[in-house]
C-alpha positions as CSV (number, residue, x, y, z in Angstrom):
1,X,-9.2,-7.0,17.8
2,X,-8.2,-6.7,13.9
3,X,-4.4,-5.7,13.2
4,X,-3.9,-4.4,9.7
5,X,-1.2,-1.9,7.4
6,X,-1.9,1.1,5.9
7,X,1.0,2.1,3.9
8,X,3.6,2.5,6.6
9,X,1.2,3.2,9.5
10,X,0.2,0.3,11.5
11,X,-3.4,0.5,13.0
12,X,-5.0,-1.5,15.8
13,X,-8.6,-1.4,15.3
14,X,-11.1,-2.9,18.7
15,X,-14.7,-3.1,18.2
16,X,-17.4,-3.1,20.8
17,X,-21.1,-2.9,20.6
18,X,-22.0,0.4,18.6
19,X,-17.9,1.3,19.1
20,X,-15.4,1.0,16.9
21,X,-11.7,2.3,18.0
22,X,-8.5,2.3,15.8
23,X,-5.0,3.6,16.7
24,X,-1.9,4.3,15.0
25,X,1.7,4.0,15.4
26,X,2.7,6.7,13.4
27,X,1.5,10.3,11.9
28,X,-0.3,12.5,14.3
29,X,-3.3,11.2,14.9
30,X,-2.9,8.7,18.6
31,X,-6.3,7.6,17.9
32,X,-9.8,7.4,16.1
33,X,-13.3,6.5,18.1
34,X,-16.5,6.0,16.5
35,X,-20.0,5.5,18.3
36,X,-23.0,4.6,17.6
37,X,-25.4,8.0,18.8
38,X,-29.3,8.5,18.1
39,X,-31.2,9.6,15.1
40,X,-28.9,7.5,12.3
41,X,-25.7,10.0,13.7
42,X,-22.2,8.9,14.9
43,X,-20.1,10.3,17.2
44,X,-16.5,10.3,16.3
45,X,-13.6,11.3,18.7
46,X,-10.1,12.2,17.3
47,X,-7.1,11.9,19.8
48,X,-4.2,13.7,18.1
49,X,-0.6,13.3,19.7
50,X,0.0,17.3,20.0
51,X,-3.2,19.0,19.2
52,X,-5.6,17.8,22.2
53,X,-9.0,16.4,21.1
54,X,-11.6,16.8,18.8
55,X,-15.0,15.7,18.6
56,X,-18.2,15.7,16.3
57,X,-21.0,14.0,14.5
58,X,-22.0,12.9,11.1
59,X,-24.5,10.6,9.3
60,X,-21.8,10.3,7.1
61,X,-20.9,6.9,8.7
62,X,-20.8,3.5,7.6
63,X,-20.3,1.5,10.9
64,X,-19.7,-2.2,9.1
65,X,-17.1,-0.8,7.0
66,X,-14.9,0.7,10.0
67,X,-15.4,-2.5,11.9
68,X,-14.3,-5.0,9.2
69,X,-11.4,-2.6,8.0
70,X,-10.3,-0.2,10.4
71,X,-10.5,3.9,10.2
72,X,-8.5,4.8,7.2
73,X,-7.1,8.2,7.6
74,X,-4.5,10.2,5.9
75,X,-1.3,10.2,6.8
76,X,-1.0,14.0,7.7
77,X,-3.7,13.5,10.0
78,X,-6.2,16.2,7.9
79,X,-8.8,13.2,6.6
80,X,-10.7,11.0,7.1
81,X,-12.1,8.2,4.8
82,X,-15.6,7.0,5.3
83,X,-17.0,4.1,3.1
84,X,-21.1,4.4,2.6
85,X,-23.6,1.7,3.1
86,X,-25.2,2.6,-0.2
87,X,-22.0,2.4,-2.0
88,X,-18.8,5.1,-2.4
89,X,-16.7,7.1,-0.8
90,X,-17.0,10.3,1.3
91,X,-13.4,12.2,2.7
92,X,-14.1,14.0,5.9
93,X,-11.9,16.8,7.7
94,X,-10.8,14.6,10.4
95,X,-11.3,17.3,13.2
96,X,-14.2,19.3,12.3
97,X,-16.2,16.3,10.0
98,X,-16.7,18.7,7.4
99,X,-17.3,17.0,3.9
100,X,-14.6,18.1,1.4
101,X,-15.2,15.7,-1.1
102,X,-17.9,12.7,-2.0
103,X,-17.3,9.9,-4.6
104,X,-20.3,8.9,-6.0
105,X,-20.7,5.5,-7.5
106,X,-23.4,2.3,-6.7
107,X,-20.1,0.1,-5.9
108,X,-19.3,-1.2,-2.5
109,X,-15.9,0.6,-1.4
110,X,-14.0,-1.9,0.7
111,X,-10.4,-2.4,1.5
112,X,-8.6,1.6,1.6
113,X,-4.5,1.5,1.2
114,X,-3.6,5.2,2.1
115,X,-0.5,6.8,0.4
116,X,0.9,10.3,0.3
117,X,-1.4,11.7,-2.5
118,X,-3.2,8.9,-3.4
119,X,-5.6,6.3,-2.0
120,X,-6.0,2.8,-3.2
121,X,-9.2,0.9,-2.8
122,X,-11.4,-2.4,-3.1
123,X,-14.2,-1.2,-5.4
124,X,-17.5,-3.7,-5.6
125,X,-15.9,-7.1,-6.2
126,X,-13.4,-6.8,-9.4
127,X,-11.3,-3.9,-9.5
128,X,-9.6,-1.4,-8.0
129,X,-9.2,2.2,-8.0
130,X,-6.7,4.7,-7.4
131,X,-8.1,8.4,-6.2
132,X,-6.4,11.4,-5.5
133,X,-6.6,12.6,-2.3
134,X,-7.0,16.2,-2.8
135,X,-9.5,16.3,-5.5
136,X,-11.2,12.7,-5.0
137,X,-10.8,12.2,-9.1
138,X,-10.8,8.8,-9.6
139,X,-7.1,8.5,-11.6
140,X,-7.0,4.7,-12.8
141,X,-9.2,1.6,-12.2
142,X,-7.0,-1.9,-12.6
143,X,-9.7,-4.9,-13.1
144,X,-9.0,-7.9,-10.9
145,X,-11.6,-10.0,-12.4
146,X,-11.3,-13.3,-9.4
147,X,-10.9,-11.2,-6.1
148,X,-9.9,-7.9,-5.1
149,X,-9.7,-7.8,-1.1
150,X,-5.2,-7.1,-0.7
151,X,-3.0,-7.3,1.5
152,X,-0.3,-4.3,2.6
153,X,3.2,-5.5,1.9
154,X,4.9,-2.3,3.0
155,X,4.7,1.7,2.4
156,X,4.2,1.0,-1.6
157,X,2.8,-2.6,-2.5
158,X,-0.1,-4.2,-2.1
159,X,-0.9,-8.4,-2.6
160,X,-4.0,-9.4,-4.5
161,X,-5.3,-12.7,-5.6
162,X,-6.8,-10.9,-9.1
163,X,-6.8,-13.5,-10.6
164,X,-7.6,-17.1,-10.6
165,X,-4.4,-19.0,-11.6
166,X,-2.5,-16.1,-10.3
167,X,-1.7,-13.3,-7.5
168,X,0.0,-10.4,-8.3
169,X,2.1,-7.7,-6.5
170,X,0.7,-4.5,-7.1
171,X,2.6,-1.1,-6.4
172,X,-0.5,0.5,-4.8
173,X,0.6,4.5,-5.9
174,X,-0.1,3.5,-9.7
175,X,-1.7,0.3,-9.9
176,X,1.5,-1.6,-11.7
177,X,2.1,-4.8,-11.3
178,X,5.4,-5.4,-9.8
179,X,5.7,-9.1,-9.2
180,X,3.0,-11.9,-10.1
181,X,2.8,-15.4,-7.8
182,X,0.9,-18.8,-9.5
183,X,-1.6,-19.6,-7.6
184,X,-0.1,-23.2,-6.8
185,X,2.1,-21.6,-5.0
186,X,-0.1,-20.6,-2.1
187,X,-2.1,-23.7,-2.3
188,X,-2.1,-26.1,1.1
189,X,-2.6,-23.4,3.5
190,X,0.6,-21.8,2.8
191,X,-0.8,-18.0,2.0
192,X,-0.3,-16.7,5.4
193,X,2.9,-18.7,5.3
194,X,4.2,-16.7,1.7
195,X,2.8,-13.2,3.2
196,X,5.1,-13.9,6.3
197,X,8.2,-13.8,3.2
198,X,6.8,-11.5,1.3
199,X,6.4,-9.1,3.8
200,X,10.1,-9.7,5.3
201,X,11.4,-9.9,1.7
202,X,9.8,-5.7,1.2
203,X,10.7,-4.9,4.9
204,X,14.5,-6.1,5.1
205,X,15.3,-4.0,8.4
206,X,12.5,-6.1,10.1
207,X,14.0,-9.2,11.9
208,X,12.2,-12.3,10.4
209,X,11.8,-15.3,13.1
210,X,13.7,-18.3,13.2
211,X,11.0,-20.4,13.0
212,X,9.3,-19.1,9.7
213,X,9.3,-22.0,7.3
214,X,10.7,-21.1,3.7
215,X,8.7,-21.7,0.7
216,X,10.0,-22.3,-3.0
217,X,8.4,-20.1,-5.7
């Protein structure tokens, strides 16, 4: 099982053999299945909290990408965000599977942050892009020339090690960089250590364990 943030929704995402399955916390979507079916299709199942369920197929499917980084979905529940094995991004209607729009590029699409309007993602290996959800425009690419793969602070920043003597805090609804981190900072297996802070330092109203160790920056 991989845990991981999008914006403020928190998904749970289990993988099987040709099944992938996330979940969510919040929004009205309960749940997202993906399977494996014949002929190069998938078959996706969408649990919504309200509205029953929905069901249908696609080749429109990159399996890997789902697995490694969950089912990105927008947050009205109308969307869904499929990366492509040969590079890009297609946005599908989350209860029909109907393509509303394809981004076309040769890069490998990776990590997705998923905002009200805007989506944020991992594009090939040094940059990333912001993309607006209703017209799938790309709006603003932000190099990140060492590595590009973030973590979700809360419901507007992302962390990124862009660079190689420094991380930076990104807000991930414009690409501006909001905080940067020197690298020696996180050396000595402290990163997951400093994402513990950083995440309780952007999300006061969460109780932060006594046992978290403090580090000085």
């Amino acid at each position: 099982m991989d845990n991981c943030k999008e914006g403020r929704y928190f998904i749970s995402t289990e993988s099987f053999s040709g099944h992938v399955r996330s979940t969510y916390t919040m929004g009205p979507v309960a749940s997202v299945d993906i399977t494996t079916c014949q002929d190069d299709l998938f078959e996706v199942l969408v649990t919504k909290k309200d509205e029953g369920v929905y069901t249908w197929k696609s080749d429109s499917i990159f399996m890997a990408g789902h697995i490694m980084y969950g089912i990105s979905i927008s947050r009205d529940g109308k969307y869904l965000f499929a990366q492509k094995f040969s590079g890009g991004l297609d946005c599908l209607d989350l209860s029909t599977g109907k393509l509303i729009w394809k981004l076309k590029t040769r890069a490998d699409i990776a990590c997705i942050y998923v905002g009200e309007k805007h989506i944020c993602c991992s594009k090939s290996h040094n940059a990333l892009i912001l993309i607006d959800i209703a017209s799938g425009a790309i709006l603003q690419e932000y190099r990140t020339p060492f590595f590009n793969l973030f973590d979700i602070l809360d419901n507007t920043h992302i962390f990124v090690h862009s660079h190689a003597a420094y991380w930076e805090i990104l807000n991930a609804n414009t690409l501006e960089q909001v905080e940067k981190i020197p690298d020696k900072v996180l050396r000595n297996d402290h990163q997951s250590l400093l994402l513990r802070q950083l995440y309780h330092c952007y999300n006061p109203d969460e109780q932060e364990s006594e046992d978290d160790d403090i580090i000085e920056m």
